[in-house]
C-alpha positions as CSV (number, residue, x, y, z in Angstrom):
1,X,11.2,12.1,-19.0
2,X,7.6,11.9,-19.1
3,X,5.7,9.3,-17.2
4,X,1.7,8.5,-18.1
5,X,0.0,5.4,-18.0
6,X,-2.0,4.4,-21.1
7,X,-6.0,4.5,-21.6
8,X,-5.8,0.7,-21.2
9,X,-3.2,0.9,-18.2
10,X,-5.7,2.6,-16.3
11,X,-8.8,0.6,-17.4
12,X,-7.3,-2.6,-15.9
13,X,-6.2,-1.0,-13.2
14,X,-9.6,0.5,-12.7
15,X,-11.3,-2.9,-12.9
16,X,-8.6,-4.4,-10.5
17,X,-10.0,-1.9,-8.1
18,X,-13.5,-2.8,-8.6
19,X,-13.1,-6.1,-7.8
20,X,-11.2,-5.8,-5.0
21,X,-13.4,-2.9,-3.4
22,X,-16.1,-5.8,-3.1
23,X,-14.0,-9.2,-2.7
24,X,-11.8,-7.5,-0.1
25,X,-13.0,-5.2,2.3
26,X,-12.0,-4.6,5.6
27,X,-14.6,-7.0,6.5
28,X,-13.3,-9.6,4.5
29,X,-9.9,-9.2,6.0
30,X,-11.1,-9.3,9.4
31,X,-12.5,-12.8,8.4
32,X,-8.9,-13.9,6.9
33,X,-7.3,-12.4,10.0
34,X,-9.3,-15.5,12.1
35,X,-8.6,-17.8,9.4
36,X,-6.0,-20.5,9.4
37,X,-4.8,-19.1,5.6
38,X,-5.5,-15.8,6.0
39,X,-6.7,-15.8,2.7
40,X,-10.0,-14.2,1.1
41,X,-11.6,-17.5,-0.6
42,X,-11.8,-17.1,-4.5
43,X,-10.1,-14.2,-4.8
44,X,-6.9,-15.4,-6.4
45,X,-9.1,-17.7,-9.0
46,X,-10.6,-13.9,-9.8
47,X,-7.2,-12.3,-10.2
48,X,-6.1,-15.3,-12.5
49,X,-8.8,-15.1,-14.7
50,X,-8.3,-11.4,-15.0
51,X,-5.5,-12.1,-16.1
52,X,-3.3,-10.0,-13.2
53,X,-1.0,-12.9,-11.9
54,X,0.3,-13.9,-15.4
55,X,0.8,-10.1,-16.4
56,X,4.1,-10.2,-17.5
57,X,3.8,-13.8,-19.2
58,X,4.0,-14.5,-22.8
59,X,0.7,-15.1,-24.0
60,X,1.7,-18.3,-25.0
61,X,1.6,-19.6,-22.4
62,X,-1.5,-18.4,-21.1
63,X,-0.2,-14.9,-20.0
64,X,-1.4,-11.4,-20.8
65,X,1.8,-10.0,-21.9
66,X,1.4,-7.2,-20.4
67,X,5.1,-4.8,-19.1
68,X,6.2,-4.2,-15.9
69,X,4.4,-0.2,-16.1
70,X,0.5,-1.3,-16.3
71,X,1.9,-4.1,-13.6
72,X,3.0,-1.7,-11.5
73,X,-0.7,0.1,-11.4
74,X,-1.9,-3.1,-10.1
75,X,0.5,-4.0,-7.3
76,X,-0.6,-0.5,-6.1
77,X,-4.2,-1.4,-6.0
78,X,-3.2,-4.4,-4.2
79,X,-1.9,-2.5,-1.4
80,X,-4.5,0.3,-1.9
81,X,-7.0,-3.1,-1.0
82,X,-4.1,-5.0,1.7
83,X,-4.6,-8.2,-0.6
84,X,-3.3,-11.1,1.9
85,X,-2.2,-12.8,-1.5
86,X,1.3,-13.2,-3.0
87,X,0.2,-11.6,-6.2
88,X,3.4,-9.0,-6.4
89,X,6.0,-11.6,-5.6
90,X,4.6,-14.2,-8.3
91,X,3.6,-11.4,-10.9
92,X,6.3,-9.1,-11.0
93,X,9.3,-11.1,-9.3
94,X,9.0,-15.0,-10.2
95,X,7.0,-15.4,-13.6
96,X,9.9,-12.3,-15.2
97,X,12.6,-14.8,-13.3
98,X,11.7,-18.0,-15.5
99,X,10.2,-16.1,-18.6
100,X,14.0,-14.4,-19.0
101,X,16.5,-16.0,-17.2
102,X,15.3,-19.8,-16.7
103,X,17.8,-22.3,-17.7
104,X,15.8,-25.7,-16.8
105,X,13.6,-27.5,-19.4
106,X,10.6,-27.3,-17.3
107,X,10.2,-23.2,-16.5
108,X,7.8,-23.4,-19.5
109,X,5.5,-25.6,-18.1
110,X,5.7,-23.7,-14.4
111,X,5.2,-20.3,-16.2
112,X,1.5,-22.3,-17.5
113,X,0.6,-23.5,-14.2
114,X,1.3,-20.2,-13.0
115,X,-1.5,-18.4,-15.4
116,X,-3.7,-20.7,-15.1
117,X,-3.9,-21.1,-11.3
118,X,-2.5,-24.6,-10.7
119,X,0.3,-23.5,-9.1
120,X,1.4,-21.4,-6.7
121,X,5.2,-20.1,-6.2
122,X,7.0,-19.2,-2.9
123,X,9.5,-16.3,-3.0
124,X,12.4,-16.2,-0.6
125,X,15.1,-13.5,-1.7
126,X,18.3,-12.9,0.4
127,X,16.8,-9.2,1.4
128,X,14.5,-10.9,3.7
129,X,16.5,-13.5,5.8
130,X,14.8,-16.3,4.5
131,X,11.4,-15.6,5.0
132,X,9.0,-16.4,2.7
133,X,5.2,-15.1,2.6
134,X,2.1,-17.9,2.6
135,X,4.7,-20.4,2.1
136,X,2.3,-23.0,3.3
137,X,0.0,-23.1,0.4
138,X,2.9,-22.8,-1.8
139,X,3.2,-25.7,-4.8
140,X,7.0,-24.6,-5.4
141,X,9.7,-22.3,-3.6
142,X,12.6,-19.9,-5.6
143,X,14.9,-18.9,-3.5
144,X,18.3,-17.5,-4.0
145,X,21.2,-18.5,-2.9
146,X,24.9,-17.3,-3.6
147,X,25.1,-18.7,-6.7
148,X,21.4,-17.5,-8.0
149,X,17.7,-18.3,-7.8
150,X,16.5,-22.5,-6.9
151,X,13.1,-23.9,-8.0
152,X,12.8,-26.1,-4.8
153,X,9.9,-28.7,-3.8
154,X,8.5,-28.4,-1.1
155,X,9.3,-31.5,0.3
156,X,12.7,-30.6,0.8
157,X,12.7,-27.7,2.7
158,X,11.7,-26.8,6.5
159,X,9.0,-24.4,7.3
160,X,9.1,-22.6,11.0
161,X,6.1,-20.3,11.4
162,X,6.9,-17.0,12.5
163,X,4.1,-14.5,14.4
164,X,3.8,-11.3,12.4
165,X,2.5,-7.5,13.2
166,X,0.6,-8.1,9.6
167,X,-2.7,-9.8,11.2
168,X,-3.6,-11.3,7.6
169,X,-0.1,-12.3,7.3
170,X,1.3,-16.0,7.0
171,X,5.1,-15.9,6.8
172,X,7.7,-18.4,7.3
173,X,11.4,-18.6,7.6
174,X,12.9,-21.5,5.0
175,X,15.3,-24.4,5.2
176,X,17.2,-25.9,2.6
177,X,20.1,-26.7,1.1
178,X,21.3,-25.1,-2.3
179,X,22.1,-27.9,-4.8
180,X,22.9,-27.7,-8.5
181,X,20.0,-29.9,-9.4
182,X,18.0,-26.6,-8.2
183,X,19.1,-24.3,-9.5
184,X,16.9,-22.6,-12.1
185,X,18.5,-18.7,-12.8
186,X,22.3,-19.4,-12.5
187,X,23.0,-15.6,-12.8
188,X,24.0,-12.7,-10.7
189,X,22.2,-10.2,-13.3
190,X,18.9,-12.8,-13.1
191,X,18.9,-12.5,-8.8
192,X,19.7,-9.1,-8.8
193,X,16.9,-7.9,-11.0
194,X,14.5,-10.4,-9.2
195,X,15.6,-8.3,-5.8
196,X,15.1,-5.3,-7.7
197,X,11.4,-6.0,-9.0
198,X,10.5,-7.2,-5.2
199,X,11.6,-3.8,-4.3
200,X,9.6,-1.9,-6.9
201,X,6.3,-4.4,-5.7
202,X,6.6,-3.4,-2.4
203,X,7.1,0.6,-3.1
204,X,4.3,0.2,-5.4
205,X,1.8,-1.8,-2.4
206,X,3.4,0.9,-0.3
207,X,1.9,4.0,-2.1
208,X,-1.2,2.3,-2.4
209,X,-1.2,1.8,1.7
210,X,-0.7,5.3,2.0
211,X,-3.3,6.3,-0.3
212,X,-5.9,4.3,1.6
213,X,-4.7,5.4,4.8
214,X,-5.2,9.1,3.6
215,X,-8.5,8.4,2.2
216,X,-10.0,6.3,5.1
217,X,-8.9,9.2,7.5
218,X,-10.2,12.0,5.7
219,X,-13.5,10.3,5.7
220,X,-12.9,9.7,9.4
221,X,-12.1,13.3,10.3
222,X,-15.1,14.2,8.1
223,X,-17.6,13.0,10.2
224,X,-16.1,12.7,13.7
225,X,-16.7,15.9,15.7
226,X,-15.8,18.0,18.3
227,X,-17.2,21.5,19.6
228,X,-19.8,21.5,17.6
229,X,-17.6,20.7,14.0
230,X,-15.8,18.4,12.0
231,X,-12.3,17.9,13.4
232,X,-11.1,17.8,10.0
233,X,-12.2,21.8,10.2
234,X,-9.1,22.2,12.7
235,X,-5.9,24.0,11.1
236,X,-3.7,20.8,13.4
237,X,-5.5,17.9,11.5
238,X,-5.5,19.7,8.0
239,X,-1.4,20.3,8.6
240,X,-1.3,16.7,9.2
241,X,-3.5,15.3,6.2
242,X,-1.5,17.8,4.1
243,X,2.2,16.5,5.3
244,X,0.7,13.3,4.6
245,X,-0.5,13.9,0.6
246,X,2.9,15.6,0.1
247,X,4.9,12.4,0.9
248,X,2.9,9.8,-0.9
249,X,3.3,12.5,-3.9
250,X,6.8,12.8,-3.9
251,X,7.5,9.1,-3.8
252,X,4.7,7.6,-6.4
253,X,6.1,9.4,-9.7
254,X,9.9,7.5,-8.6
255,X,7.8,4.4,-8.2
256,X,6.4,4.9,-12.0
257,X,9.9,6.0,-13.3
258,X,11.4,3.1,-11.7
259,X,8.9,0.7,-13.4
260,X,9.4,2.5,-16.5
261,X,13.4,1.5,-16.4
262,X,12.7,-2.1,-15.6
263,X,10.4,-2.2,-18.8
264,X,13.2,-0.4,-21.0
265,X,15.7,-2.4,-19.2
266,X,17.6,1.0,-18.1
267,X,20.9,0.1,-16.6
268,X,20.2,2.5,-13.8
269,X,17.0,0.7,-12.7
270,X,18.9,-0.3,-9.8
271,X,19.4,2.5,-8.7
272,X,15.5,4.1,-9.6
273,X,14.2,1.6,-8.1
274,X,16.3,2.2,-4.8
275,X,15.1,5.9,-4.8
276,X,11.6,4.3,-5.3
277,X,11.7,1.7,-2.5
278,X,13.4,4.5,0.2
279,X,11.1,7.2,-0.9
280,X,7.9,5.1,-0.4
281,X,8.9,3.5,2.8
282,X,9.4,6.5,4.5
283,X,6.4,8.1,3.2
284,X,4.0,5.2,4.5
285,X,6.0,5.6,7.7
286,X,4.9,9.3,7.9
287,X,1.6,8.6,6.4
288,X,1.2,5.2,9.4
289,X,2.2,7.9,11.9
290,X,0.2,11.0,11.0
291,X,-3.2,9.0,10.3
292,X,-2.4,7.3,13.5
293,X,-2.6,10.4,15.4
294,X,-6.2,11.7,13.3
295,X,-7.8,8.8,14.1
296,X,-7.3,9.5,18.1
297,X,-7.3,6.6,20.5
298,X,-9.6,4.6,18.4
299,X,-7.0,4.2,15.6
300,X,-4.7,1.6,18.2
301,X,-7.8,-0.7,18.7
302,X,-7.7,-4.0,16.4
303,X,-11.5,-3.5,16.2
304,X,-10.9,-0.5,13.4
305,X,-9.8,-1.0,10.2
306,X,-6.9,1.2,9.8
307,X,-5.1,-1.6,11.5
308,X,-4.9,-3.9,8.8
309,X,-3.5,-1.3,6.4
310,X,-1.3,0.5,8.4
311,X,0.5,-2.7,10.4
312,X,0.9,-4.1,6.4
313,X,2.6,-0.6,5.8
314,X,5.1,-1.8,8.8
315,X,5.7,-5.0,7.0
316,X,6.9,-3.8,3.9
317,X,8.9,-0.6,5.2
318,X,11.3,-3.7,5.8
319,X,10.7,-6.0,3.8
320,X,13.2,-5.9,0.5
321,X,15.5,-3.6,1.8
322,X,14.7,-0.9,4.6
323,X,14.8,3.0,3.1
324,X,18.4,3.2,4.4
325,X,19.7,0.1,2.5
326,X,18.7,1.7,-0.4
327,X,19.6,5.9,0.2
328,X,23.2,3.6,0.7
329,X,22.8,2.2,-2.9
330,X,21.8,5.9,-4.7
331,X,24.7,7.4,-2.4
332,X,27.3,4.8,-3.5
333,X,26.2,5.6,-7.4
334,X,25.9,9.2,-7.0
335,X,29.5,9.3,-5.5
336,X,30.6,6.8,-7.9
337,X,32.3,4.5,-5.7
């Protein structure tokens, strides 16, 4: 199988970039990080009128129509720029939830608000224990439960703060209580794929953590030196750089593939996107360490910015399934049991 994004793939991811390389920089992070939100202010109204957060919707009803592989592309540049937003869980998990597998009257009108920017959505999956990210500024919640995915008010559930590595992060842990009047995707095929498409999101923010990591340390190890020279002259740092390239390389073309099957609606994308998700995670956990040790002391400081990228690496190795959940799924299809 061959795997290449599209002129116009690239072009939006490209512009994506741009507008996140000057709406969030480190700096702009720091300032979230002190914020009561820890948001970037008018950022998400700029990804909505790009068009990002209704990628996947019908046009419509205000979306772009776009397919889960250019949507892919841009949940890596959202991790390639830390984005303290919710944009992969409401682009690539919750609008595909009520666009194909919605059985109230009213998924229509949420999937609108949605594009446009009225609303918000909260995602709580059964992968993460309940926890739910920037719940607080959320306008609605869907969460599964054991008989599928809820569209919840707010006003009937519980938030309890919960202190994260993730400095930009606001996450919570949900309570509620499932009730038929809630329940929006009444499938086990609907809440399975919506686990599967968080897991692709996060490998996909996960490669584009590592790839920042890489880059900001090569700069890093360009300039700091020692003995007269560059450290990143010295055959130990160059090992470590290289190690580093070599994992986020192996694990972004099963991160493509596995957004490829979603699109097609391959009946192993389970499974691809398992190899995706375990592949990824440990490769930002190799990238988070190596980095770590180029930067020196200065790297463990919360003064430098590696911190906010590498502690959001942390956050996602675990979140939707750690890399061993999902070697256990590939293993259980390889061996066919």
């Amino acid at each position: 199988m061959r795997v290449a994004f599209t002129d116009d793939q690239l072009a939006f991811a490209d512009a994506v970039r741009s507008l996140l390389a000057k709406e969030c920089t480190p700096g702009h992070l720091a300032a979230a990080a002190g914020s009561s939100d820890g948001r970037v202010p008018g950022l998400w109204a700029q990804l909505v009128e790009m068009g990002v957060v209704g990628a996947l919707a019908p046009e419509g009803v205000g979306g772009t129509g776009l397919d889960e592989v250019a949507l892919v592309r841009l949940c890596f540049e959202a991790g390639y720029a830390a984005l303290p937003e919710p944009l992969s869980d409401i682009a690539m998990v919750v609008v595909p939830a009520l666009r194909d597998h919605a059985v109230t009257p009213d998924a229509e009108a949420w999937l609108e608000r949605i594009c446009s920017g009225d609303a918000t959505v909260g995602l709580g999956l059964s992968a993460n224990a309940g926890l739910v990210d920037h719940a607080d500024r959320a306008s609605v919640f869907l969460l599964e439960a054991v008989d599928g995915l809820h569209l919840v008010d707010p006003d009937v559930v519980t938030l309890e703060p919960v202190v994260s590595v993730d400095p930009v992060a606001r996450p919570a842990r949900i309570g509620w209580t499932p009730s038929s009047a809630t329940l929006v995707v009444g499938s086990a095929v609907g809440a399975t794929e919506a686990r599967s498409r968080a897991a692709l999101a996060s490998a996909a923010e996960l490669c584009g953590l590592s790839r920042r990591m890489i880059d900001m340390t090569v700069s890093y190890v360009s300039e700091r030196r020692q003995f007269g020279v560059p450290i990143g002259s010295f055959q130990a740092i160059k090992h470590h750089l290289a190690n580093a390239l070599a994992a986020v390389a192996f694990a972004e073309p099963l991160v493509w593939r596995a957004a490829v099957s979603i699109a097609a609606g391959d009946p192993d994308a389970v499974v691809h996107v398992a190899m995706a998700k375990a592949q990824a995670s440990d490769a930002a956990e190799r990238v988070s360490d190596l980095t770590l040790q180029c930067h020196g002391a200065i790297a463990y400081t919360v003064e430098y910015d590696l911190q906010y990228f590498m502690k959001r690496a942390w956050v996602l190795v675990r979140r939707d399934g750690s890399a061993r959940m999902h070697r256990s799924t590939v293993q259980e299809f390889l061996l066919g049991s």
